[in-house]
mmCIF file of the N, C-alpha and C atoms, coordinates in Angstrom:
data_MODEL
# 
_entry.id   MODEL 
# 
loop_
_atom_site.group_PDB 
_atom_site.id 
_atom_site.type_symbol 
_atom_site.label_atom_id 
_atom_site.label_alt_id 
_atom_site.label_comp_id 
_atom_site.label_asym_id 
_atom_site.label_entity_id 
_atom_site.label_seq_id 
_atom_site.pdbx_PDB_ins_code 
_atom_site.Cartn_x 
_atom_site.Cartn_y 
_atom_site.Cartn_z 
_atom_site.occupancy 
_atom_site.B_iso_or_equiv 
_atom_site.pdbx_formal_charge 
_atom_site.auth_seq_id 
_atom_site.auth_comp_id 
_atom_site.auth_asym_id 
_atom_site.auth_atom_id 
_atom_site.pdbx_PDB_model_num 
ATOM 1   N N  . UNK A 1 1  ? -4.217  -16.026 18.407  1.00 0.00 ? 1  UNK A N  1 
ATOM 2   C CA . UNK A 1 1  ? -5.303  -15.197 17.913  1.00 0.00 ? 1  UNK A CA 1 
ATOM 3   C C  . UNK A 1 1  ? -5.197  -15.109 16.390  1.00 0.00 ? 1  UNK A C  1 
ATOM 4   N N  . UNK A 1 2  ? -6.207  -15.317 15.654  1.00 0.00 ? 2  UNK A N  1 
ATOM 5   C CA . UNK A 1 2  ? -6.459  -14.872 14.467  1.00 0.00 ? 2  UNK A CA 1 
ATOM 6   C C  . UNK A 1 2  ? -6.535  -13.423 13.913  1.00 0.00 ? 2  UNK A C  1 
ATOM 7   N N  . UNK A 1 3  ? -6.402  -13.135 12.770  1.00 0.00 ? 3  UNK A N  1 
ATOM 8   C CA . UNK A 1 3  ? -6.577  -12.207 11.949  1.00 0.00 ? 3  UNK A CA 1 
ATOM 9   C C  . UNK A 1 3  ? -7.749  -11.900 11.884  1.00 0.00 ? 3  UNK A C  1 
ATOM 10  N N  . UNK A 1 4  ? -8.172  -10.752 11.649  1.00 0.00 ? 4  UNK A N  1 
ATOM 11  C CA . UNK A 1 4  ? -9.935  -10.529 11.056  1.00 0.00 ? 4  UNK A CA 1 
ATOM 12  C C  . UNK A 1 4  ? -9.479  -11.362 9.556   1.00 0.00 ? 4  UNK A C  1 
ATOM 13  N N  . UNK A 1 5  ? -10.879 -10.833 9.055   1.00 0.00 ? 5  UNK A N  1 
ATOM 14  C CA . UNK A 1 5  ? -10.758 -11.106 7.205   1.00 0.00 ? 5  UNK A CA 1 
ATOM 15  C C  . UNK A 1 5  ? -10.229 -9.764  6.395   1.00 0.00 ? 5  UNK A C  1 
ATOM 16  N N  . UNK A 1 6  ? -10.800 -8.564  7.455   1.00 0.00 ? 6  UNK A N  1 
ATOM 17  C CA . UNK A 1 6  ? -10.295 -7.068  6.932   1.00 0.00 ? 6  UNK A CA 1 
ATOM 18  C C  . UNK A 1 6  ? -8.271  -7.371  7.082   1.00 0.00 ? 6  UNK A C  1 
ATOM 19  N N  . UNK A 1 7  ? -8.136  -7.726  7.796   1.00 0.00 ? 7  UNK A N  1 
ATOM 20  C CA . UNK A 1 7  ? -6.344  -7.672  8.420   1.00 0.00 ? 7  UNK A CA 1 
ATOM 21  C C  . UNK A 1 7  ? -6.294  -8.527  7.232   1.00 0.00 ? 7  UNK A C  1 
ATOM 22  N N  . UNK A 1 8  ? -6.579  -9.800  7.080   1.00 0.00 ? 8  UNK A N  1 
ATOM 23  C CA . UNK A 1 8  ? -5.891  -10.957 6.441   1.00 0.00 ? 8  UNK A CA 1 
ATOM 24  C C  . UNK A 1 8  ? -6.101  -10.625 5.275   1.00 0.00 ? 8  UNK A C  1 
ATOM 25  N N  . UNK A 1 9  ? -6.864  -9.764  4.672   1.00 0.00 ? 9  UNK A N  1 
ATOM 26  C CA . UNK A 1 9  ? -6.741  -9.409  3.555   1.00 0.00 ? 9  UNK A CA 1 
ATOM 27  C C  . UNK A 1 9  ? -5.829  -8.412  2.860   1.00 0.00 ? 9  UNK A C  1 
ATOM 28  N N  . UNK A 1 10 ? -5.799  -7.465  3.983   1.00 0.00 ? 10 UNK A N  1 
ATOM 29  C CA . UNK A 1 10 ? -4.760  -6.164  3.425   1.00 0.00 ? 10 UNK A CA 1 
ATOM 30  C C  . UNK A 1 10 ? -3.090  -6.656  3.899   1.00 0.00 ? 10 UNK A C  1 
ATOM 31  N N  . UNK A 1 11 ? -3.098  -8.029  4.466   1.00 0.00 ? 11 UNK A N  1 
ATOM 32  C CA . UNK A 1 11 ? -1.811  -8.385  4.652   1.00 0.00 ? 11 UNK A CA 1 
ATOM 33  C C  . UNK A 1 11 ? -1.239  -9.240  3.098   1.00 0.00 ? 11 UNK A C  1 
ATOM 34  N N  . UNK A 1 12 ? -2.555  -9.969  2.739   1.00 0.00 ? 12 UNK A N  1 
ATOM 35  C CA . UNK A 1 12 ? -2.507  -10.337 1.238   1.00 0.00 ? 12 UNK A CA 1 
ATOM 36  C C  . UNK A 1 12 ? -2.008  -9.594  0.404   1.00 0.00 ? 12 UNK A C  1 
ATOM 37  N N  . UNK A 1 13 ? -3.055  -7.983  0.376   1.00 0.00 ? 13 UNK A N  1 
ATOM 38  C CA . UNK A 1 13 ? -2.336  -7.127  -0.849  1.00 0.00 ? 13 UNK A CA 1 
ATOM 39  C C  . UNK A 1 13 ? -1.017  -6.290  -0.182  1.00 0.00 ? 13 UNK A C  1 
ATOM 40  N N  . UNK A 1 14 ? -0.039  -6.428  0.392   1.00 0.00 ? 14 UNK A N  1 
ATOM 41  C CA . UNK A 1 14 ? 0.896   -6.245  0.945   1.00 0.00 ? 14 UNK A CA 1 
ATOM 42  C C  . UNK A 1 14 ? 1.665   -6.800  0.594   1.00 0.00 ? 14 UNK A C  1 
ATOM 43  N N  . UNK A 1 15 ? 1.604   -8.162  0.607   1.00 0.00 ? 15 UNK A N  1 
ATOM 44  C CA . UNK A 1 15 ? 2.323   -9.084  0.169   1.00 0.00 ? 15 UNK A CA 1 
ATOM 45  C C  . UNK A 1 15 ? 2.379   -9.143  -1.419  1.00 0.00 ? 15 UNK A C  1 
ATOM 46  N N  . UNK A 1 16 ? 1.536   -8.985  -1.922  1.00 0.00 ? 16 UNK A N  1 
ATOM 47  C CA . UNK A 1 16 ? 1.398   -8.935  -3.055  1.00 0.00 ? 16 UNK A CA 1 
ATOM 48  C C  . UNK A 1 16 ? 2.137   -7.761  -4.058  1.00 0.00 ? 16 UNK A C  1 
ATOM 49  N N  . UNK A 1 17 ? 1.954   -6.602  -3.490  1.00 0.00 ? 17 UNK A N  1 
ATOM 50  C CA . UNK A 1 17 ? 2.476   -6.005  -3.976  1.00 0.00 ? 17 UNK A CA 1 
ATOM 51  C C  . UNK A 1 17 ? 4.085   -5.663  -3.902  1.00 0.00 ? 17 UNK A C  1 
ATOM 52  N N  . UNK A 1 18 ? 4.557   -6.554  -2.518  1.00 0.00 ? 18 UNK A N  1 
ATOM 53  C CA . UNK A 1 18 ? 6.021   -6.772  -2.457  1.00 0.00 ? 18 UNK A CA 1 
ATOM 54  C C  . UNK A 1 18 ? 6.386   -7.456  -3.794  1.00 0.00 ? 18 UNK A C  1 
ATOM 55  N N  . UNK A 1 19 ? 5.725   -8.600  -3.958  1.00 0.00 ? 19 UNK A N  1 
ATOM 56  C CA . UNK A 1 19 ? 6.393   -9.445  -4.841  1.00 0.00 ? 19 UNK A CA 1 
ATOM 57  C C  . UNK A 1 19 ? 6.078   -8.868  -6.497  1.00 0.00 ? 19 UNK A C  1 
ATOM 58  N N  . UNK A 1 20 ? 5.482   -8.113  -6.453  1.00 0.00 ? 20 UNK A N  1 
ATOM 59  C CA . UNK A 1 20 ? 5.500   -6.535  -7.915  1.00 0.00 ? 20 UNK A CA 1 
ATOM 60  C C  . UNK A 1 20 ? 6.618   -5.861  -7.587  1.00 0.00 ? 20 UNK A C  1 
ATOM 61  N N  . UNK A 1 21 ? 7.600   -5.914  -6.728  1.00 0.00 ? 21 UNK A N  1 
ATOM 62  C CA . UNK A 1 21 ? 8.439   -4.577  -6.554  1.00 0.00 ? 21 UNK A CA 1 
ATOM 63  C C  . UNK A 1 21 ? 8.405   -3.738  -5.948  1.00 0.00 ? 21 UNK A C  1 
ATOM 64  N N  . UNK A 1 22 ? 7.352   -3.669  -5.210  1.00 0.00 ? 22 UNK A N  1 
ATOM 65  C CA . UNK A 1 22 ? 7.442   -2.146  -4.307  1.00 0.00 ? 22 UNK A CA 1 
ATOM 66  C C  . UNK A 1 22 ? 8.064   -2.740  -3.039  1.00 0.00 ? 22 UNK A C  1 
ATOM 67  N N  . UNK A 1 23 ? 8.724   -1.486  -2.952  1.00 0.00 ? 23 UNK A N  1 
ATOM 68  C CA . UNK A 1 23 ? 8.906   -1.427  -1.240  1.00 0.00 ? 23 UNK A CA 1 
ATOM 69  C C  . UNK A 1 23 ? 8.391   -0.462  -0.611  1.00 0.00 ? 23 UNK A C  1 
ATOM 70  N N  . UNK A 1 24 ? 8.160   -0.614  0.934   1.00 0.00 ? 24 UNK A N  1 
ATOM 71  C CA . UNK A 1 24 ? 7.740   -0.219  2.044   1.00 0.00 ? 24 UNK A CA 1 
ATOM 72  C C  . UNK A 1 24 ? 8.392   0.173   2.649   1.00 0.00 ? 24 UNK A C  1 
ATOM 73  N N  . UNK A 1 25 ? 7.743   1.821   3.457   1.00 0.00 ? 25 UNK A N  1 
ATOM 74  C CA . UNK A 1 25 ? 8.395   2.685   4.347   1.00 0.00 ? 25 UNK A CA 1 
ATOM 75  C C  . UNK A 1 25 ? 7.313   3.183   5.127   1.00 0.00 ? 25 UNK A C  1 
ATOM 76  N N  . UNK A 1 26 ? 7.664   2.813   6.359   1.00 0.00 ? 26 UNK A N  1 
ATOM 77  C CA . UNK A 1 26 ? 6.452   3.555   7.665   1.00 0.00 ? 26 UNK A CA 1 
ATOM 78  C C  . UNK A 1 26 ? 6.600   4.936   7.397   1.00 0.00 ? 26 UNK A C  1 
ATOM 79  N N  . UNK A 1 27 ? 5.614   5.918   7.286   1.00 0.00 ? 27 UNK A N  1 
ATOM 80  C CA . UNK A 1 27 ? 5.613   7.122   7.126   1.00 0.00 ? 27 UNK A CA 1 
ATOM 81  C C  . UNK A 1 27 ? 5.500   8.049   8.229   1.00 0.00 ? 27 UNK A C  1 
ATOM 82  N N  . UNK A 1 28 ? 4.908   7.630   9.421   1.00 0.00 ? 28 UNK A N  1 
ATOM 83  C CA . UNK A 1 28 ? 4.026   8.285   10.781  1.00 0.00 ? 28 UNK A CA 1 
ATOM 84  C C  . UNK A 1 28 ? 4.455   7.068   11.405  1.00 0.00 ? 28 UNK A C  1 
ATOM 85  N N  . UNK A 1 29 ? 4.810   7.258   13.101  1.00 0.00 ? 29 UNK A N  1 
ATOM 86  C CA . UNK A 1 29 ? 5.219   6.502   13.938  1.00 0.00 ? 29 UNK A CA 1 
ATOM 87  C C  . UNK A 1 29 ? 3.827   5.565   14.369  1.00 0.00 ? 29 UNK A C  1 
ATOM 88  N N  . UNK A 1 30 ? 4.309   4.701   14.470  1.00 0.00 ? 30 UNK A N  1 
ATOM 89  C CA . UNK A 1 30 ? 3.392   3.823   15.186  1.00 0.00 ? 30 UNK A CA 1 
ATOM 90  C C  . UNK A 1 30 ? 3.174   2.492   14.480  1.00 0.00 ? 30 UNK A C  1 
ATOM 91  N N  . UNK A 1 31 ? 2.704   1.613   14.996  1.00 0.00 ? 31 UNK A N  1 
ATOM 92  C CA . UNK A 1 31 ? 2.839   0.095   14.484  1.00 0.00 ? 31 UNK A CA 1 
ATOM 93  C C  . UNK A 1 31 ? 1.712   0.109   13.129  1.00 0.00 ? 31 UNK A C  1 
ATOM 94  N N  . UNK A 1 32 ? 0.890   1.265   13.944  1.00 0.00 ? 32 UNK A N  1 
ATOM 95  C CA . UNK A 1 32 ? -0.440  1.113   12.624  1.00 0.00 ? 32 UNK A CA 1 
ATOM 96  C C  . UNK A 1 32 ? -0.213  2.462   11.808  1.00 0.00 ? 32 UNK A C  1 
ATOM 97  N N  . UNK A 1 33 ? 0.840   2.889   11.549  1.00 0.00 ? 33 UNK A N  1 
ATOM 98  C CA . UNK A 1 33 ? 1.053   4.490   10.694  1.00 0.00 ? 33 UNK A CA 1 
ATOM 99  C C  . UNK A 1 33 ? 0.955   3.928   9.036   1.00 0.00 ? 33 UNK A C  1 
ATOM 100 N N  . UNK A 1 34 ? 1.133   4.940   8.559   1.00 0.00 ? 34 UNK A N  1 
ATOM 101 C CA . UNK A 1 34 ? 0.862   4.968   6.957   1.00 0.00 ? 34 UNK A CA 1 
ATOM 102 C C  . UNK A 1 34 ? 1.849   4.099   6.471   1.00 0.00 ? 34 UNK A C  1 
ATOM 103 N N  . UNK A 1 35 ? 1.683   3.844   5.010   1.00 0.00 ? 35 UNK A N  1 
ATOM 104 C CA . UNK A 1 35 ? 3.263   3.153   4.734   1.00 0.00 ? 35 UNK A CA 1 
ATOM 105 C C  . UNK A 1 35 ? 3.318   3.822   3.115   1.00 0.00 ? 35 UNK A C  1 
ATOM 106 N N  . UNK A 1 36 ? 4.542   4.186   2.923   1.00 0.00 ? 36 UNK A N  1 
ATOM 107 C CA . UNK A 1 36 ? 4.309   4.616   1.236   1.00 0.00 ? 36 UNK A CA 1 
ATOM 108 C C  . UNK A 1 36 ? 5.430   3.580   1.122   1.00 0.00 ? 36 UNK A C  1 
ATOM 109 N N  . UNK A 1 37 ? 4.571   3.120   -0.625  1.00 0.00 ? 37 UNK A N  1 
ATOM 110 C CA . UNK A 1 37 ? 5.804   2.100   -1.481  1.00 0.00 ? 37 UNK A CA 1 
ATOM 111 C C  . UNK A 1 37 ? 5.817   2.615   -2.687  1.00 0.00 ? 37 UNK A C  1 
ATOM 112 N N  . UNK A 1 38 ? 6.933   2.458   -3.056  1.00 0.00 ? 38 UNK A N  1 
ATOM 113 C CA . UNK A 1 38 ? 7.472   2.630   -4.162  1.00 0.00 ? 38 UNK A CA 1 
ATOM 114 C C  . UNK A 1 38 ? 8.603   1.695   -4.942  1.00 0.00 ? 38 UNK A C  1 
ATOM 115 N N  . UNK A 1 39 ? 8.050   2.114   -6.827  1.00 0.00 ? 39 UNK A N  1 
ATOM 116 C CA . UNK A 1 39 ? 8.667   0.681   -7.441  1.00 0.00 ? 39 UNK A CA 1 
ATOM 117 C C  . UNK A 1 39 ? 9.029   1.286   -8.571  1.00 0.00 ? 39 UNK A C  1 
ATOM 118 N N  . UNK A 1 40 ? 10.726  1.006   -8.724  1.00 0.00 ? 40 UNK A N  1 
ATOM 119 C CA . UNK A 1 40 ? 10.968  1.560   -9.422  1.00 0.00 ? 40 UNK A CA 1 
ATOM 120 C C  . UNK A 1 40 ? 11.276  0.523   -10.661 1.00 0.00 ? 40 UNK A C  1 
ATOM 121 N N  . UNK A 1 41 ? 10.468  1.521   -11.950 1.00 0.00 ? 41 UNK A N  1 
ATOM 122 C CA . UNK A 1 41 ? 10.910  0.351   -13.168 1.00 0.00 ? 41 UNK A CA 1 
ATOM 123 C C  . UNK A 1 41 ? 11.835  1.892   -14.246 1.00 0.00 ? 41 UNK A C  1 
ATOM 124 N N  . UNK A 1 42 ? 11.871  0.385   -15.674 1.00 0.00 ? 42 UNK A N  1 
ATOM 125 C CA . UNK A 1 42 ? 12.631  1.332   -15.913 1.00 0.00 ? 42 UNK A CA 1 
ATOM 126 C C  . UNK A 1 42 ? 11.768  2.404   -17.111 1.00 0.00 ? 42 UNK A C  1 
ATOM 127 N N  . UNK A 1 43 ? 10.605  2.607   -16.700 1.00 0.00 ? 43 UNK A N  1 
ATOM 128 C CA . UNK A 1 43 ? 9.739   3.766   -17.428 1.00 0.00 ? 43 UNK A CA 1 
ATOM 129 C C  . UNK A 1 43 ? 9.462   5.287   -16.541 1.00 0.00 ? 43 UNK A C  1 
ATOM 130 N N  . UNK A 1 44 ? 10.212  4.818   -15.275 1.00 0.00 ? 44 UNK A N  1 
ATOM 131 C CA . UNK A 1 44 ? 9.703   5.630   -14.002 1.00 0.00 ? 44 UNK A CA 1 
ATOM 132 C C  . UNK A 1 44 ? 9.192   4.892   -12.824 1.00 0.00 ? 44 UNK A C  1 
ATOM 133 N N  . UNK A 1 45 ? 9.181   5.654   -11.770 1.00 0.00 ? 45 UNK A N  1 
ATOM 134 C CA . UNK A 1 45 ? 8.758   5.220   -10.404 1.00 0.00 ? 45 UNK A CA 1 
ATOM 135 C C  . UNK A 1 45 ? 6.847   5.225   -10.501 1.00 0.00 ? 45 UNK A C  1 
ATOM 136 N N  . UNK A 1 46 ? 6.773   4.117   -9.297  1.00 0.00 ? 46 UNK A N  1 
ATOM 137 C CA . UNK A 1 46 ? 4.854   4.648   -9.084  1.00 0.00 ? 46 UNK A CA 1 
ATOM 138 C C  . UNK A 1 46 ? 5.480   4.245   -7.427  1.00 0.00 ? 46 UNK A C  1 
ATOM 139 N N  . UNK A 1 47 ? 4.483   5.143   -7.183  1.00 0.00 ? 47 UNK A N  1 
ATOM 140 C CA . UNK A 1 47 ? 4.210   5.452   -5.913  1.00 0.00 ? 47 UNK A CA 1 
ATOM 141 C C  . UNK A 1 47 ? 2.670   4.998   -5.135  1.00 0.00 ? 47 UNK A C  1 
ATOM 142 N N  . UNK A 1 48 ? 2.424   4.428   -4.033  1.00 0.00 ? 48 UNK A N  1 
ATOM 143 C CA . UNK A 1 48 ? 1.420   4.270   -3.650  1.00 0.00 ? 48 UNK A CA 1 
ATOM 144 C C  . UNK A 1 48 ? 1.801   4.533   -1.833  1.00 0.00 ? 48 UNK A C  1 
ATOM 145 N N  . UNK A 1 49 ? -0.008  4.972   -1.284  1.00 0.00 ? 49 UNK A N  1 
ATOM 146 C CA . UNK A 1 49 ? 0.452   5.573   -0.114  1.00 0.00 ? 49 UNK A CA 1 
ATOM 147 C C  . UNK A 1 49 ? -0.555  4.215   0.737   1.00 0.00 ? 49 UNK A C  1 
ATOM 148 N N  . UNK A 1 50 ? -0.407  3.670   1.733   1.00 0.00 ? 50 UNK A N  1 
ATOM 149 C CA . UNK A 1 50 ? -0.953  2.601   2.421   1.00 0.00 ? 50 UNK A CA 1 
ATOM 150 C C  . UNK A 1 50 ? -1.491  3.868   3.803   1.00 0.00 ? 50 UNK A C  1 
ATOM 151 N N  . UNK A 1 51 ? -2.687  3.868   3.996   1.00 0.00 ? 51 UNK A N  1 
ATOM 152 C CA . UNK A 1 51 ? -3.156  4.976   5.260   1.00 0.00 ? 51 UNK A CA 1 
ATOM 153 C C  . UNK A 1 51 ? -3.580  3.132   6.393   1.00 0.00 ? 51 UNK A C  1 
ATOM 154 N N  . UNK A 1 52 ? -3.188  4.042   7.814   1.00 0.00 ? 52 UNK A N  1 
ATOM 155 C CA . UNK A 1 52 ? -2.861  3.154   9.194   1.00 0.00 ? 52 UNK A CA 1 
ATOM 156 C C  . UNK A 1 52 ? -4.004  2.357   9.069   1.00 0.00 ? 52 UNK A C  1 
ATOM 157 N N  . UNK A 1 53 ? -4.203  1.679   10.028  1.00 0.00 ? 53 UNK A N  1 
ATOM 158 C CA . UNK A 1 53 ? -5.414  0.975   10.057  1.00 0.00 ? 53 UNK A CA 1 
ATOM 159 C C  . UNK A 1 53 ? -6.922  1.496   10.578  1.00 0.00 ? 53 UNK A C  1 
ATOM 160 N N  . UNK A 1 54 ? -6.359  2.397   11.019  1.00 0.00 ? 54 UNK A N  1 
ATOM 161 C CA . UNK A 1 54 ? -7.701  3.589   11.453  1.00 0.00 ? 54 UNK A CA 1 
ATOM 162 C C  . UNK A 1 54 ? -8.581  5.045   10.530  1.00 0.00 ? 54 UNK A C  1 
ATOM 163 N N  . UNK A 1 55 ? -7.927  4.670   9.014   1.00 0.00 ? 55 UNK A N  1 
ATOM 164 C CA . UNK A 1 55 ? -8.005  5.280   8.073   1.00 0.00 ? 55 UNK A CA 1 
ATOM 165 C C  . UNK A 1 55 ? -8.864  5.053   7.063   1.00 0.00 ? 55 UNK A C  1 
ATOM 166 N N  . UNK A 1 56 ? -9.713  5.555   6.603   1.00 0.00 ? 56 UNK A N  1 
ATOM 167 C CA . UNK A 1 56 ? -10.457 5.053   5.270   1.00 0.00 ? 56 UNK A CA 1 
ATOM 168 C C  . UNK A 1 56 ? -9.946  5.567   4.375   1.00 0.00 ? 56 UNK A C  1 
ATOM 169 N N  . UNK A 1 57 ? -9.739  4.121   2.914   1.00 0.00 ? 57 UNK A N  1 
ATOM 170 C CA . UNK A 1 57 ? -9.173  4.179   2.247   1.00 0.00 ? 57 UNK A CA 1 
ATOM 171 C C  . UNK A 1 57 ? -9.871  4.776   0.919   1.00 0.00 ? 57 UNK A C  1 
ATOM 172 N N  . UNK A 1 58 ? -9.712  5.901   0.093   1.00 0.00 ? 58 UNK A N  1 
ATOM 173 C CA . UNK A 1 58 ? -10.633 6.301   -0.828  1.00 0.00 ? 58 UNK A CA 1 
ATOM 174 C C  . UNK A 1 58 ? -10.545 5.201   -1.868  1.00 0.00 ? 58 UNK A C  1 
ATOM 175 N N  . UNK A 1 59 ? -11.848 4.656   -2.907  1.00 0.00 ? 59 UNK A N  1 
ATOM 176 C CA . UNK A 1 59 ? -11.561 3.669   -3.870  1.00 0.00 ? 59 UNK A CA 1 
ATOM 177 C C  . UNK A 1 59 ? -11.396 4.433   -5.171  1.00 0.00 ? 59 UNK A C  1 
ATOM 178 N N  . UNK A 1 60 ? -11.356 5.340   -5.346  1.00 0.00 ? 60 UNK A N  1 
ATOM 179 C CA . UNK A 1 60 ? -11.149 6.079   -6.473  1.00 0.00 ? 60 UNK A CA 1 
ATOM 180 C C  . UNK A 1 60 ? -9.591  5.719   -7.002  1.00 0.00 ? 60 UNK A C  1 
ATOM 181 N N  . UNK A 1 61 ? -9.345  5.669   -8.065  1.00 0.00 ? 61 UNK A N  1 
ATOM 182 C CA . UNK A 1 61 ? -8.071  5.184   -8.240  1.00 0.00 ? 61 UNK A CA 1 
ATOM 183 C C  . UNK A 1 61 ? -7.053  6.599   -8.572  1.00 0.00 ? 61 UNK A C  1 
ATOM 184 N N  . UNK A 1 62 ? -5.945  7.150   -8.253  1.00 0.00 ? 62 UNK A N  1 
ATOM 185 C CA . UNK A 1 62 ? -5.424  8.387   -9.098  1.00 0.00 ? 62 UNK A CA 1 
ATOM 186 C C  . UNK A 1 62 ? -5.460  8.769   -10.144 1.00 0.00 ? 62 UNK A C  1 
ATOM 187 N N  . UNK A 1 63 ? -5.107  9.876   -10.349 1.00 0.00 ? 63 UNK A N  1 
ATOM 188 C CA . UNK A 1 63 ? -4.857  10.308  -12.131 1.00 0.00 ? 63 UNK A CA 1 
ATOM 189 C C  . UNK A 1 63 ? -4.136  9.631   -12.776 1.00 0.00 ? 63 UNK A C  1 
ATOM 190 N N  . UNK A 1 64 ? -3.123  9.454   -12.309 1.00 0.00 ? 64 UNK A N  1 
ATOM 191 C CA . UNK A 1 64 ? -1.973  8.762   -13.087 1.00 0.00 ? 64 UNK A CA 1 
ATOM 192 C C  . UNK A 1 64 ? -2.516  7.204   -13.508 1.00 0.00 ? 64 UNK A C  1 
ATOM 193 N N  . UNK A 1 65 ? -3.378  6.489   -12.102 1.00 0.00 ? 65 UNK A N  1 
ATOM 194 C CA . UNK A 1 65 ? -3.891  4.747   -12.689 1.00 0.00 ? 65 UNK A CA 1 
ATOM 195 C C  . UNK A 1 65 ? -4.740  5.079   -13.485 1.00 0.00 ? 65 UNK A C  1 
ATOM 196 N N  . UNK A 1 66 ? -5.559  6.394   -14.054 1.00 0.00 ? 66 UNK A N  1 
ATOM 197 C CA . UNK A 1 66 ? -6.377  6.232   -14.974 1.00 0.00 ? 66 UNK A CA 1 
ATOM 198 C C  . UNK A 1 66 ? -6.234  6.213   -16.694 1.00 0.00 ? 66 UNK A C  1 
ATOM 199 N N  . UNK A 1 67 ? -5.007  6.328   -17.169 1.00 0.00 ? 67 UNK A N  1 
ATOM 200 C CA . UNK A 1 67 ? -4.200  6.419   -17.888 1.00 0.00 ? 67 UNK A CA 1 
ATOM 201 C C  . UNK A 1 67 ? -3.357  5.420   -18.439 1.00 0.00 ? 67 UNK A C  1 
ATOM 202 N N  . UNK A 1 68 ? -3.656  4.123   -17.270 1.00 0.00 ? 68 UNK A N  1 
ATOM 203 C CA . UNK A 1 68 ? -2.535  2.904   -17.504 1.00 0.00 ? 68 UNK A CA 1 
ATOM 204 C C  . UNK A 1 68 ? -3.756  2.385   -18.760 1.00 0.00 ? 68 UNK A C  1 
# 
């Protein structure tokens, strides 16, 4: 079985953002629960929260990305 294009895509930015440094932690049980990553450099940590797959994701970016 294939991926949707929605799956195969958010497995992309997953991946992607591994290879930036963050790591991943299931937050809520379940195969499809939240995941928060975090990457630590040496100016400080950023944090980002991944919501399950049954979640809508807001596109607004945080306070803190508005500032970069």
């Amino acid at each position: 079985m294939t991926d949707s294009p929605d799956l195969a895509a958010a497995k992309r930015l997953l991946d992607t953002a591994k290879c930036e440094g963050f790591a991943f932690h299931r937050i809520a049980p379940g195969p499809d629960g939240p995941l928060r990553g975090v990457r630590k450099t040496p100016s400080g940590s950023t944090r980002s929260t991944w919501p399950g797959s049954g979640s809508p994701t807001p596109a607004t970016p945080s306070a803190g990305a508005a500032h970069r």
